[in-house]
N, C-alpha and C positions, 0 to 999 in steps of 0.2 A: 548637794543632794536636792535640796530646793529647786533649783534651777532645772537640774535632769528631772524633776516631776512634774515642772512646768512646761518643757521643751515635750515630754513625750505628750501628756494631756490634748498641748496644741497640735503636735502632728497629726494624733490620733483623731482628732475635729476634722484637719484641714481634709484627712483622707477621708470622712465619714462624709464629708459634702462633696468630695469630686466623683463628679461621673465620668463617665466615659463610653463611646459607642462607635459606633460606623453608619455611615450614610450613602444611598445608591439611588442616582435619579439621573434625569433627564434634562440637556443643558440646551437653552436656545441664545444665540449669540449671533451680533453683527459689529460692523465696521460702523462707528462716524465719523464722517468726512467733513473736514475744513478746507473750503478754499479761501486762500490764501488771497487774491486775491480783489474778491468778493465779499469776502468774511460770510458766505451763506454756508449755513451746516445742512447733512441730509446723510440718512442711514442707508448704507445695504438692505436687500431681505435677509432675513433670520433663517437660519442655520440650525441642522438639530444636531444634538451627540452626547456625550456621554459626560457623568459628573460622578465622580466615587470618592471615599475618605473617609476620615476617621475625624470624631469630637472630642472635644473636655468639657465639663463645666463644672467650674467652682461656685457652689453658694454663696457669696456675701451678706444678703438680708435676706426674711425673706419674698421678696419681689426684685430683688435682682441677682443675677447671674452672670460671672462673666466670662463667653462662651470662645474658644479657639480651635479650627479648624485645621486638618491639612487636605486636600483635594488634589486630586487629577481629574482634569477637565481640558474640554475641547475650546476655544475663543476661534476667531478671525470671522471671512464675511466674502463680498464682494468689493473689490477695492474701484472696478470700472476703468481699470486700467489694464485688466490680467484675461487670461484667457481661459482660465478658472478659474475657482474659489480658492479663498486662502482657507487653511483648517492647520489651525496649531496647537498642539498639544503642552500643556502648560500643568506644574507642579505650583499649588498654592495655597500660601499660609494667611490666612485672617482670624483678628481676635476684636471682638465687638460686647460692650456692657448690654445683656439683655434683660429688659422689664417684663413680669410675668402678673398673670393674675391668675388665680384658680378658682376651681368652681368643682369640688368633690374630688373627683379621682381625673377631669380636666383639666389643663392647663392651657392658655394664651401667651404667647408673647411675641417682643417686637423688641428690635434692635441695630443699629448702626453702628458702624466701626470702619477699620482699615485693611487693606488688604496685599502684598507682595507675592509674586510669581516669578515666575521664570522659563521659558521657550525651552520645549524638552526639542524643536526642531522646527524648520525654515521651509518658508517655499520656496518651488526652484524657478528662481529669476530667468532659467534660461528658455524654459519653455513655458511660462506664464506671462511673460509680461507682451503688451503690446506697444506701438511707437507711440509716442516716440520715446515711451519709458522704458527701452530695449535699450538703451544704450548704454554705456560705461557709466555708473556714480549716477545715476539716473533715482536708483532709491536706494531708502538706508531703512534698518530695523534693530529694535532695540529688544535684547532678550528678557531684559527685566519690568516687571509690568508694577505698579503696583496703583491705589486710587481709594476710592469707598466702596465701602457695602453695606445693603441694608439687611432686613432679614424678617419673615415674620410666621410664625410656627402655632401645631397643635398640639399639644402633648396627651395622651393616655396611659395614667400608670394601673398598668394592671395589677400588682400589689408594691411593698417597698422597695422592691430588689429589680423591680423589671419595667422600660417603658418604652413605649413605639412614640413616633410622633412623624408629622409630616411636617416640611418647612420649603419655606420660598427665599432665595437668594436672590437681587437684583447688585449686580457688582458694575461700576462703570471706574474704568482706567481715567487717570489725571493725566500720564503720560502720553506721547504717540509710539504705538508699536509700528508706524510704517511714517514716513514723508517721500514724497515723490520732490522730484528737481525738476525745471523744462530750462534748454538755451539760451541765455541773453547773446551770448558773439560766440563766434567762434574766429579763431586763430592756427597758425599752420606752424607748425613745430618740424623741420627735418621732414618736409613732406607730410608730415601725420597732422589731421583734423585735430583741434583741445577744442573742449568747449567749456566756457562760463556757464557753471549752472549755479539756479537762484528757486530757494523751495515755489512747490505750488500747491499742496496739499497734505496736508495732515490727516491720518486715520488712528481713531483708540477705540479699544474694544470694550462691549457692553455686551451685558449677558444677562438672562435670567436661570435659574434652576429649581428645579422640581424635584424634591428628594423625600425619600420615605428610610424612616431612619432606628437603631436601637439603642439603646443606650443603659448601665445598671449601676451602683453604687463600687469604687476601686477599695472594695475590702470585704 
């Protein structure tokens, strides 16, 4: 009996600290490129679209919080290889420890963490790419993304049950969502061209987002 009044007591806390809300903003995102090479790095221009989803966050003290994401949001850029832009549509989950400080019915905070995704869809290699990246095994992409994120937000509670707040996402991939190949030789198979290819650049995507958000106590 002890125990079932301990168990509920705690649930009954853990729900009274979680929030939960939705968030809708504005996403600007590019490509960074590695040449391989070279080893010199250099961005695409920025891209704008669209950033939607839903939060949590659980209380721990109080000055931290720690806050989980899910998103639908826009990534890719200019690769300089394509004959257009790349724009991929990406589902993404991030959970990050946030530091707060208040000041009345204000709130501040700021936050790092981690972040996983996944490519709701692909460019079409057949009518974007140019040479000599047009060719067979020329490039490869990875549907799973994932890397850091930072985070730093305003909050307004306008009484205990309700709060708006605006926040900034800066999320940048570990991974490469693109690498390109170019020819070292080529060889003839049965008449048919093969060619040795050997990477030459690497692209991962970074992004910022602008979102304005709501969020209210789950009880």
């Amino acid at each position: 009996m002890c125990s079932l009044i301990i168990i509920f007591f705690y649930t009954t806390n853990i729900y009274a600290q979680l929030e939960i809300g939705i968030v809708s903003g504005v996403s600007t995102y590019s490509l960074e490129r590695t040449n391989l090479i070279d080893k010199k790095k250099s961005s695409s221009p920025h891209m704008i679209g669209l950033n939607v989803g839903v939060i949590a966050d659980l209380e721990i003290l109080p000055w931290l919080d720690i806050q989980s994401a899910v998103n639908y949001t826009n990534k890719g850029g200019n690769a300089n290889l394509i004959k257009d832009n790349i724009n991929v549509n990406y589902f993404v989950l991030n959970i990050s420890p946030n530091y707060n400080k208040s000041f009345d019915k204000i709130t501040f905070y700021v936050g790092t963490g981690i972040f996983i995704g996944y490519a709701l869809n692909e460019f079409d290699r057949d009518i974007a790419l140019q040479e000599p990246f047009d060719m067979p095994n020329s490039t490869s992409t990875e549907s799973f993304d994932y890397g850091i994120i930072g985070k730093f937000g305003i909050e307004y509670s306008t009484n205990n049950r309700h709060k708006i707040f605006f926040q900034i996402d800066y999320s940048h991939s570990l991974n490469n969502y693109l690498t390109t190949y170019l020819p070292l030789d080529i060889t003839y198979v049965n008449g048919e061209a093969v060619f040795s290819l050997a990477p030459y650049d690497e692209y991962k995507n970074k992004s910022f987002s602008f979102n304005l958000g709501y969020k209210t106590p789950l009880y």
